[in-house]
C-alpha positions in Angstrom: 61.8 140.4 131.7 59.1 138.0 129.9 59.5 134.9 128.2 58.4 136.3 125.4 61.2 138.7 125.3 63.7 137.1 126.1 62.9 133.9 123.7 63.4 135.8 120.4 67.1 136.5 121.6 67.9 132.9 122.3 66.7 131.6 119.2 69.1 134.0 117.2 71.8 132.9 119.3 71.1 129.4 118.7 71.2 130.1 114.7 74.0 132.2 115.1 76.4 129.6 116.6 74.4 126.8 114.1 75.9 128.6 110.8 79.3 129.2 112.9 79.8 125.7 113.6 78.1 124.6 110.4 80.5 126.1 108.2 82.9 124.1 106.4 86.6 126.3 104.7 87.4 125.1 101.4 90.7 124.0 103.1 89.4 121.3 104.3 87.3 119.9 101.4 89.1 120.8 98.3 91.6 118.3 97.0 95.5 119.5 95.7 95.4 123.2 97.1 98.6 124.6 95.7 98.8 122.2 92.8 100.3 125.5 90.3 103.2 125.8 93.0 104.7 122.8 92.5 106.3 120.1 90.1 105.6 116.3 90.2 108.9 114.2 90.9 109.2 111.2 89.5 108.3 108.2 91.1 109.4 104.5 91.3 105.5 103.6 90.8 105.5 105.3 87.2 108.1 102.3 86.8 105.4 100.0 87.0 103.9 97.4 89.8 106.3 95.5 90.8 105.6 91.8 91.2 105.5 90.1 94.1 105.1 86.5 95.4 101.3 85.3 95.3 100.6 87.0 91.8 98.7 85.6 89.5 100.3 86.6 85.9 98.9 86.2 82.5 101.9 85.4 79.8 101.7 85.4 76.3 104.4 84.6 73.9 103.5 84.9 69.7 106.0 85.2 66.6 106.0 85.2 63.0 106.3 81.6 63.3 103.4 80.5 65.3 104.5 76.7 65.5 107.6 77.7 67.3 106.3 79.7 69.7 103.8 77.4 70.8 105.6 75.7 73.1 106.2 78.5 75.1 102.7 78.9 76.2 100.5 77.1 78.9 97.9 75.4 76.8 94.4 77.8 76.3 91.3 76.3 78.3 87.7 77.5 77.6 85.9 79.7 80.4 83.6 77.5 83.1 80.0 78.6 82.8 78.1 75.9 84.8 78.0 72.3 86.3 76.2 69.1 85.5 76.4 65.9 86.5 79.4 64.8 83.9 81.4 68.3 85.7 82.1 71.9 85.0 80.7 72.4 81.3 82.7 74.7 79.7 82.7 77.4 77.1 84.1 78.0 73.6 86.0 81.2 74.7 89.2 80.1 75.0 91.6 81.7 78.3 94.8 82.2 79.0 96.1 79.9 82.1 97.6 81.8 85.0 101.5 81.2 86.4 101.5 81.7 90.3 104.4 83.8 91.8 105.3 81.1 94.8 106.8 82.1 98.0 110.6 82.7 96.2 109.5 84.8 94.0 109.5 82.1 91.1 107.3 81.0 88.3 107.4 77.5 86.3 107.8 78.6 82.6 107.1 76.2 79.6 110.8 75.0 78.3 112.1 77.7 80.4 111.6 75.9 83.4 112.3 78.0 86.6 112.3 82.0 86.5 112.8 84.5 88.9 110.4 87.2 88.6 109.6 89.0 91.8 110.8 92.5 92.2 110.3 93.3 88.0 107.7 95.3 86.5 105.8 93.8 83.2 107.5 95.8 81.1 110.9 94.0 82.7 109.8 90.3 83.2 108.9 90.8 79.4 112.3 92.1 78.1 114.1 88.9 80.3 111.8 86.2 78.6 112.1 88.0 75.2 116.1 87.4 75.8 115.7 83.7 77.1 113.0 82.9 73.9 115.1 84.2 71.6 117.7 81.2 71.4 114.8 79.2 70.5 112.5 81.4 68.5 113.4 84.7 65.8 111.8 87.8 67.1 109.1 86.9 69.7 107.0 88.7 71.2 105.8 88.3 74.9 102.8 89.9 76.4 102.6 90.0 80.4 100.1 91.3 82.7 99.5 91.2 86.5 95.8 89.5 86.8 94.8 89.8 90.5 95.3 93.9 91.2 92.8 94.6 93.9 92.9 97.5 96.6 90.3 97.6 99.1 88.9 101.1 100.0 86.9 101.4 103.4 85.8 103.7 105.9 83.7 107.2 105.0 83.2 106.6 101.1 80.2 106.2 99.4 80.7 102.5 98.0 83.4 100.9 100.3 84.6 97.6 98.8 87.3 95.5 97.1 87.8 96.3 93.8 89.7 94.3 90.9 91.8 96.9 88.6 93.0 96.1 84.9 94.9 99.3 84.4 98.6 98.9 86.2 98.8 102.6 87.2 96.3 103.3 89.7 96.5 106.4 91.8 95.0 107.0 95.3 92.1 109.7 93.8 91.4 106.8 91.3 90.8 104.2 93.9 88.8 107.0 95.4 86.1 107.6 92.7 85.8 103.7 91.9 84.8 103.5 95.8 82.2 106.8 95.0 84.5 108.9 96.8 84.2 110.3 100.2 81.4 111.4 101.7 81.1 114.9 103.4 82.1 113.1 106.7 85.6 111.4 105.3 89.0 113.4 107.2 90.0 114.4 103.8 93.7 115.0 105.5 94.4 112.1 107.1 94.1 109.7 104.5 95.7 106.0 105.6 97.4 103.5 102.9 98.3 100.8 104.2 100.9 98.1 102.3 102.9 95.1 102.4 105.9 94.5 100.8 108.1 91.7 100.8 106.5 90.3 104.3 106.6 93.9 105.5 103.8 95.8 106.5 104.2 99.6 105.8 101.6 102.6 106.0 101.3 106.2 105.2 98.8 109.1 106.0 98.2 111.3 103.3 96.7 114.7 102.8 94.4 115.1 100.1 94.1 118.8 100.1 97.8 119.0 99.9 99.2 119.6 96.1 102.7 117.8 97.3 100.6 114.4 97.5 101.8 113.8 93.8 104.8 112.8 95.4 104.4 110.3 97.6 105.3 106.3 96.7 101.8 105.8 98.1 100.0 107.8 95.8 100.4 105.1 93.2 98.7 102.0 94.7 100.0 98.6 94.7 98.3 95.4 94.7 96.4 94.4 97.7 97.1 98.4 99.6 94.3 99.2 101.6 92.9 102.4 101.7 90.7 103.5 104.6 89.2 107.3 105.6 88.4 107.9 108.5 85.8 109.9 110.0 85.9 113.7 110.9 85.6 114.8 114.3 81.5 115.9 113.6 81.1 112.2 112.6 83.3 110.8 115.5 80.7 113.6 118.0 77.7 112.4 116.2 78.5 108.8 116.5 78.0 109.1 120.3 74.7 110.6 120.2 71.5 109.0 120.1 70.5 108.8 116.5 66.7 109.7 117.9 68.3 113.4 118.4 66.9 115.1 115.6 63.4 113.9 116.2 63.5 114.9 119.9 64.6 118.2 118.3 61.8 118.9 116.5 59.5 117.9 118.9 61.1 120.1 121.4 61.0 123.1 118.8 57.5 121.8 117.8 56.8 122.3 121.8 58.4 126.0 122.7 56.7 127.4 119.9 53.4 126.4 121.5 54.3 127.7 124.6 55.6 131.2 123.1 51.9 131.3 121.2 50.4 130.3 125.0 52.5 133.2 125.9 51.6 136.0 123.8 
C-alpha cells in the first residue's frame, strides 16, 4: 500500500483520538450540580468568625454621653504616611488602635482590665462588653470587628495570593473569584482547606461540582485557612513533558506534509 494512502488514514485517526481525549463533561467543570435537590443546613460559620488568639480587633465604644464613654476607648492616633529625620510624620486621619488576642485568649480593655474573648463571635464579645460598660455608662454602644482576616489561595487559579477580607462571612467560591478563579487546569473536585484551630491543624477536600458543598464547616472560611487547587491529571501529564513539545510538533507536521507533496 503507498504512503500516500495510508497517510490520509492516520491523520484522521490522530484527530479522532485528539477531540476524544480533548473533551471535557460539564461534570467536571460546572460548579453546585444538583444545587435544586437539596437544602442548605445551617452552619456554625453563619454564627460568625470566631476569635481566636493572635487577632488583631478593632473596638469601639460611643453613648449619648460622649464624656463617659471616653474612657473606654484606646486613645485615636493619626495614620503614618512617611519618615523624616524628627520620625514617622503622621497624618490628620485619626485610627482606631488595635487590642491583640494573646496566647490565653485575652485582651487588656480600658477600665475593664482583663477579658476573655477567644471562642466569641463579634456579635458576642460585643453583647459581654455592652453588659460590663453598662455599670459605668447608660446605654452604650460597642462596635467590634476582626482586622487581620486573611486566607491565602494557591495553586491552579489565575491570581494566587494572600488576600486581606473586611466582610466576616467569606465562603470558599468567594475566596475563589478574589484569587481569579481557577484556571481550566485547577481539580475542581478535590479542592483542599486547610485550618488551624486552637493549635490544631485540620483540613478538608471539597468538591466544587457537588451541590452538598453548602454544607460543609469549611465552606465558610476562617482567618488564616488556606486554600490550594491542585492540578488535574492533563496538567500533572503535561508538567513532565518538555515544554519545546508543541514546537517540535509543528515542525514535524510542517515536515510530513512535505514529504506527502514529495510523494504525490
Amino acid at each position: 500500500m503507498k504512503f500516500s494512502n495510508i497517510f490520509p488514514k492516520v491523520i484522521l485517526a490522530l484527530l479522532a483520538t485528539l477531540t476524544i481525549t480533548s473533551c471535557v463533561s460539564r461534570k467536571e467543570i460546572t460548579y453546585f450540580q444538583g444545587l435544586d435537590e437539596i437544602q442548605q443546613q445551617a452552619t456554625a460559620a453563619k454564627n460568625g468568625l470566631q476569635i481566636s488568639p493572635n487577632d488583631l480587633l478593632t473596638i469601639s465604644v460611643s453613648a449619648y454621653n460622649m464624656e463617659a464613654a471616653m474612657p473606654f476607648n484606646l486613645p485615636v492616633v493619626g495614620a503614618s504616611v512617611g519618615g523624616s529625620d524628627a520620625g514617622l510624620r503622621v497624618s490628620g486621619t485619626p485610627q482606631l488602635q488595635s487590642f491583640l488576642v494573646d496566647s490565653d485568649g485575652n485582651i487588656e480593655f480600658p477600665q475593664l482590665g482583663t477579658v476573655q474573648v477567644a471562642g466569641l463571635n463579634r456579635q458576642e464579645l460585643a453583647a459581654k462588653l455592652k453588659i460590663a460598660i453598662s455599670e459605668y455608662v447608660q446605654e452604650p454602644i460597642v462596635n467590634v470587628r476582626i482586622v487581620n482576616f486573611q486566607v491565602s489561595v494557591l495553586g491552579e487559579v489565575n491570581r494566587p495570593g494572600t488576600f486581606s477580607v473586611q466582610d466576616e462571612y467569606l465562603s470558599l467560591p468567594k475566596a475563589l473569584g478574589l484569587a481569579g478563579d481557577m484556571s481550566i487546569y485547577g481539580q475542581r473536585d478535590n479542592v483542599l482547606v486547610m485550618r488551624e484551630t486552637n493549635g490544631a491543624k485540620t483540613y478538608a477536600y471539597l468538591d466544587m461540582t457537588d451541590a452538598n458543598i453548602i454544607n460543609s464547616p469549611f465552606y465558610y472560611l476562617q482567618q488564616n485557612d488556606v486554600v490550594y487547587i491542585e492540578p488535574n491529571n492533563a496538567q500533572k501529564q503535561g508538567a513532565g513533558y518538555n515544554r519545546n513539545a508543541s514546537v517540535y510538533i509543528s515542525v514535524a507536521s510542517v515536515l510530513i506534509s512535505l514529504i506527502v507533496l514529495i510523494a504525490r
